[in-house]
C-alpha positions in Angstrom: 0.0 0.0 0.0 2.5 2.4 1.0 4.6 2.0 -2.8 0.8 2.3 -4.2 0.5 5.6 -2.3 4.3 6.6 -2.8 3.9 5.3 -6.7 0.9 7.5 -6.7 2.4 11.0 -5.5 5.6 10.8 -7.6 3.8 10.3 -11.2 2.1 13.4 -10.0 5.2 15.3 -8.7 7.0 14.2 -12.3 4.1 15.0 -14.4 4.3 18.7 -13.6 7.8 18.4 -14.9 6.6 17.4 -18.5 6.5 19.7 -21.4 3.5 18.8 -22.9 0.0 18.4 -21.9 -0.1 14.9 -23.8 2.7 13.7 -21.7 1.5 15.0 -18.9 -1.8 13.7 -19.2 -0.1 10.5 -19.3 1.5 10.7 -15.7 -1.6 11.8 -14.3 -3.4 8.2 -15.8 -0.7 6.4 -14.3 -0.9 8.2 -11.1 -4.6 7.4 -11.2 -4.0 3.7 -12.1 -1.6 4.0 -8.5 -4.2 5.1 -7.4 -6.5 2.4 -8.1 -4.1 -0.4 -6.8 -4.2 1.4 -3.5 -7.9 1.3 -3.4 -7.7 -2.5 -4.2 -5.1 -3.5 -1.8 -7.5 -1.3 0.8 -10.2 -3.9 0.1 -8.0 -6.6 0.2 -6.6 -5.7 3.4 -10.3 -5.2 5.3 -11.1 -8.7 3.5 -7.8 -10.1 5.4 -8.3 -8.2 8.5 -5.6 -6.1 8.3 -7.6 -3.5 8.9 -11.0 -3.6 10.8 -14.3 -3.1 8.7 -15.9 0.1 9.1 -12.0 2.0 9.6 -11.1 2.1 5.5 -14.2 4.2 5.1 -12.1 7.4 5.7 -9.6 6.5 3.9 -11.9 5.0 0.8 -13.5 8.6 1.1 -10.0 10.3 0.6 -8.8 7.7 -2.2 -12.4 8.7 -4.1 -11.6 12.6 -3.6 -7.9 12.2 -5.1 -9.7 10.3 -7.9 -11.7 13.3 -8.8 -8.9 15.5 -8.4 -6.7 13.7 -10.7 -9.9 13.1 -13.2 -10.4 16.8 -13.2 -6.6 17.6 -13.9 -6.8 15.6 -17.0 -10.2 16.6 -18.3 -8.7 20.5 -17.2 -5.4 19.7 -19.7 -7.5 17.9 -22.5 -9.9 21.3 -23.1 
């Protein structure tokens, strides 16, 4: 979860680095598929008891909010 996470924030951090918007764009799709990983291995863990039922709704909540960010970034860069 943690490289997910860490994955996650540094396709972000070297997408702004990018001279175009299509390359961009492409960091910020694989930032969100990071993204997505996380959100599985969340599940995974509750289903394994890693972490107790009812506790990954806060962080479900934030992984759906930096999904709308990112989302919003790349429809932002594609108008």
């Amino acid at each position: 979860m943690r490289r997910s996470a860490v994955s996650m924030l540094s396709n972000i951090a070297e997408a702004w680095r990018r001279d175009s918007n299509k390359s961009f764009i492409q960091f910020l799709k694989i930032a969100r598929a990071s993204l997505l990983e996380l959100e599985t291995q969340l599940l995974i863990a509750v289903l394994l008891n890693y972490i107790e039922a009812g506790k990954e709704e806060v962080m479900a909540e934030r992984l759906k909010e930096e999904s709308k960010m990112i989302n919003g970034f790349i429809k932002k860069l594609k108008d």
